[in-house]
C-alpha positions in Angstrom: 30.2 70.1 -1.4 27.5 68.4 -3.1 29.8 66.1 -5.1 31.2 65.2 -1.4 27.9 64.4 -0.4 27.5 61.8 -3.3 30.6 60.0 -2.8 29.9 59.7 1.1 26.3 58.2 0.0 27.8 56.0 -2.3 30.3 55.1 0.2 27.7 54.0 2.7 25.7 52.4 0.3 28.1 50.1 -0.8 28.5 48.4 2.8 24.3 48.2 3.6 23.6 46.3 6.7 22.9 42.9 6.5 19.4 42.2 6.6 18.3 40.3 9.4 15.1 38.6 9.8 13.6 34.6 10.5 11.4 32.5 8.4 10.0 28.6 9.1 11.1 25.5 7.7 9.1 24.2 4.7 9.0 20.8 3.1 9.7 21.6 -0.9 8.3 18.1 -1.2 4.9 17.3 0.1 2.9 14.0 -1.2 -1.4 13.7 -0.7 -1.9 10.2 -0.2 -5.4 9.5 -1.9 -7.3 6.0 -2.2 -7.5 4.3 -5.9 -10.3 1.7 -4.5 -13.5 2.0 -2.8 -14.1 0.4 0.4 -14.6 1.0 4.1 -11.1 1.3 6.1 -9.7 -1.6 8.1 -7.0 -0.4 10.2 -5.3 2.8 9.9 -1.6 2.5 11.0 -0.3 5.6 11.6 -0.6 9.2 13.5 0.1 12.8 12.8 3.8 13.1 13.4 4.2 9.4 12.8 7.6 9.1 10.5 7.2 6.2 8.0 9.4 4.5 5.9 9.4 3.6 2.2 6.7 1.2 1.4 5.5 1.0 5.1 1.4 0.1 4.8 -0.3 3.1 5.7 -4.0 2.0 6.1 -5.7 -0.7 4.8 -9.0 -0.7 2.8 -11.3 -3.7 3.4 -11.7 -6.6 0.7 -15.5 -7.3 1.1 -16.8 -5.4 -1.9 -13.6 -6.6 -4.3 -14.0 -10.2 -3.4 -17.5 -10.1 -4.2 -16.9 -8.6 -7.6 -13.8 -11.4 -8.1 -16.6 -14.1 -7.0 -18.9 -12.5 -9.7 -15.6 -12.0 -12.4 -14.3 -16.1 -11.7 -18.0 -17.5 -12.0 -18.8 -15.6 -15.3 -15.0 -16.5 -16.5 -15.8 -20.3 -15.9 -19.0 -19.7 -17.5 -17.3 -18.8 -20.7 -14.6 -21.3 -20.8 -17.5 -23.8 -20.3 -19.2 -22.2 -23.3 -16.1 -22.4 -25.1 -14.8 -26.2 -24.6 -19.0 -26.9 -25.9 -18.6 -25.1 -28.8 -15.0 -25.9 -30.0 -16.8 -29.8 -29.8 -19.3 -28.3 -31.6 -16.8 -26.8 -34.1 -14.6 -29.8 -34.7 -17.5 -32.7 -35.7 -19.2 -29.5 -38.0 -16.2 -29.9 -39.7 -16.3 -33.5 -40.4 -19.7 -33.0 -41.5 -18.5 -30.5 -43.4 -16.4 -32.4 -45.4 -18.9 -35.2 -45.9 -21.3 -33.0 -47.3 -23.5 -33.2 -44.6 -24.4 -29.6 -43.7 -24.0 -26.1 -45.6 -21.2 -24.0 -45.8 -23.2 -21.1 -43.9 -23.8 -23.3 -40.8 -20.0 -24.1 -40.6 -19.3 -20.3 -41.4 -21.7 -19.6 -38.6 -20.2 -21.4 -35.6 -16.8 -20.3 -36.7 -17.9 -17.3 -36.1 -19.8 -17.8 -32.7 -16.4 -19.6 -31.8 -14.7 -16.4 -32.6 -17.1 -14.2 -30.4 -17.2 -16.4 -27.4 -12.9 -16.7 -27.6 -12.8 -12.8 -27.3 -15.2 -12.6 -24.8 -13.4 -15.4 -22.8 -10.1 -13.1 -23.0 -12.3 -9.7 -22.1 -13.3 -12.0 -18.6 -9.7 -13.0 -18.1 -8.8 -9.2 -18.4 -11.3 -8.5 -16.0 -10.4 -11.0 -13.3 -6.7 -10.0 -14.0 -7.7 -6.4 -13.3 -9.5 -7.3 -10.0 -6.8 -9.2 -8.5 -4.5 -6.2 -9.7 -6.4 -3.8 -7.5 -6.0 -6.3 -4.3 -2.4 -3.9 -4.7 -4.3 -1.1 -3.9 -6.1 -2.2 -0.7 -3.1 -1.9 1.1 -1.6 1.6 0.9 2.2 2.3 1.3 4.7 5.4 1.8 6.2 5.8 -1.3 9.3 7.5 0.3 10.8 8.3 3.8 8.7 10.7 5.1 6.6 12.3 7.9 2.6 12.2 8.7 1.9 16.2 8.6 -1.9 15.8 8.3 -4.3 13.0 8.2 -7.9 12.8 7.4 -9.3 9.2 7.7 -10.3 7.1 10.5 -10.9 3.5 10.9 -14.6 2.3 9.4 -15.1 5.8 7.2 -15.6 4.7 3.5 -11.9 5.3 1.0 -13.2 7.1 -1.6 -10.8 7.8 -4.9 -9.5 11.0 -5.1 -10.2 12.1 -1.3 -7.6 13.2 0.2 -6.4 11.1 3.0 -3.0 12.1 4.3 -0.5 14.5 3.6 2.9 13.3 3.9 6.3 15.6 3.7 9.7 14.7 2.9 12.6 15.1 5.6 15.3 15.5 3.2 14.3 18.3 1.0 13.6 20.9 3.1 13.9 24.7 2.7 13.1 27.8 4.7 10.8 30.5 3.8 10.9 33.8 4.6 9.8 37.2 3.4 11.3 40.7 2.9 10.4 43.9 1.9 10.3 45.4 -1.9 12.6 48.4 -0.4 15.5 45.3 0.4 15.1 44.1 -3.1 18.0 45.6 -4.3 20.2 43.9 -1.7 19.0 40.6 -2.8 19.5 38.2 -5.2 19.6 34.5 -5.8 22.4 32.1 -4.7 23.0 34.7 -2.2 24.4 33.5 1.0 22.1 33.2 4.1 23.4 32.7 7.7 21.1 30.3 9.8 20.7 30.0 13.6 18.1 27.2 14.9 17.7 28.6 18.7 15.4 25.5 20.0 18.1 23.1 18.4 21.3 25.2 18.8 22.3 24.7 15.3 23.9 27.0 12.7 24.7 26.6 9.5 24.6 28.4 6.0 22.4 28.3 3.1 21.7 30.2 -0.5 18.9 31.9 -1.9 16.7 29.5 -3.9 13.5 31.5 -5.2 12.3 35.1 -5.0 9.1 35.6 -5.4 6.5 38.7 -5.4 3.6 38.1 -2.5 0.0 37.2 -3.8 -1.0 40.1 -1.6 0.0 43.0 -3.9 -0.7 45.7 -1.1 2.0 44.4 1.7 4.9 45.4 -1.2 6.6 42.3 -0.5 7.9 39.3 -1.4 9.0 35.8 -0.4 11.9 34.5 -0.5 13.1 30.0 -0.1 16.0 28.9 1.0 18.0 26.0 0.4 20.5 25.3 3.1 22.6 22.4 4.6 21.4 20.8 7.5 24.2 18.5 7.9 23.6 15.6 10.5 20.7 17.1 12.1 17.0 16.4 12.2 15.1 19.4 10.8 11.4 19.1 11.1 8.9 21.4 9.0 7.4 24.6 10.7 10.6 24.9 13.0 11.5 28.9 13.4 14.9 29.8 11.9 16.9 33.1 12.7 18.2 34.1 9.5 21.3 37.4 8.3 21.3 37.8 4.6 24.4 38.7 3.7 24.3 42.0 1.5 28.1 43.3 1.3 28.8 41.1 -0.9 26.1 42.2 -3.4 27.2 45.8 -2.9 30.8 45.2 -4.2 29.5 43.4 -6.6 27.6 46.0 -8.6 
């Protein structure tokens, strides 16, 4: 009777429910858009929900304080190269005089060197002025992908600071759904297992696969989370929208 009992179990077992339960779309591919230049901010161009486009300007950081320090950089450039022209005058008749015997070998010596100095300086201020104009680039800040405004922190006239966070943007196209299920269903679940998915405020089904399982960072619920990929065809999908979701268990079952 007993051994009856176990088969009947095992029976059962073998065709457990399908688990049913809903999770929220998540963007697997979320960019903070931080400033690389100080400076108050111009004009901010977008909202959050606004959808941008690959290398659409974002905000834009005023020039004041860079085209001072490119004032500063060009004047001290022209100062050099002024220096420079002088001394390689300089240079050329203490050669001649040089060569008549005129002055010592430690004065020629000397300029050479000064010459030497104020040529590597010249190309340090050149680097400089190169690097300013370089971080005009920077004023103006762009999408670097198709994507969507999901938070934004700055407003027009607040200083940019480097490193401050000053929009999050996510990506459309990479999207998964995330979900979580308890440790008891574990052992119905695995990855590349296949997911059926209804969108109720779209009407839209479609199918997707176990990405990721992984165990919660809260120990004492016993459960864990699972990410979905799935195939969302011609539709528009949007982060935080609610998904119904059957994972399909059968199939594990008779696989075992």
């Amino acid at each position: 009777m007993i051994k009856v009992l176990l088969i009947i179990l095992l029976f059962i077992s073998s065709y457990a429910k399908d688990i049913e339960t809903s999770g929220t779309v998540i963007s697997n591919n979320e960019k903070i858009v931080t400033s690389r230049h100080f400076g108050y901010i111009k004009k901010v161009f977008i909202q959050e929900g606004s959808f941008v486009k690959k290398n659409q300007i974002l905000y834009k950081i005023d020039s004041s304080k860079l085209d001072s320090l490119k004032n500063e950089a060009k004047s001290n450039l022209a100062i050099l190269e002024n220096k420079l022209a002088n001394i390689k005058l300089n240079y050329k008749r203490y050669k001649r005089l040089y060569k008549d015997d005129l002055i010592a070998k430690y004065d020629l010596e000397q300029l050479e060197l000064n010459l030497l100095n104020l040529k590597n300086l010249v190309s340090i201020a050149k680097a400089k002025l190169t690097q300013i104009n370089n971080e005009y680039n920077y004023l103006n800040v762009k999408a670097s992908n198709d994507s969507m405004v999901i938070k934004k922190s700055i407003k027009e006239g607040e200083m940019a600071m480097p490193g401050a966070i000053a929009l999050v943007l996510t990506d459309l196209e990479n999207l998964k759904i995330k979900t979580s299920i308890n440790e008891s269903d574990l052992i119905n679940i695995k990855k590349s297992q296949k997911v059926e998915i209804i969108f109720p405020s779209i009407n839209f089904e479609t199918t997707g696969i176990i990405d990721a399982i992984i165990p919660s960072v809260d120990n004492t619920s016993h459960s864990f989370i699972i990410k979905i990929s799935f195939d969302k065809k011609e539709q528009v999908i949007y982060p935080g929208m609610y998904a119904k979701l059957v994972i399909k268990t059968n199939r594990i079952k008779n696989e075992k």
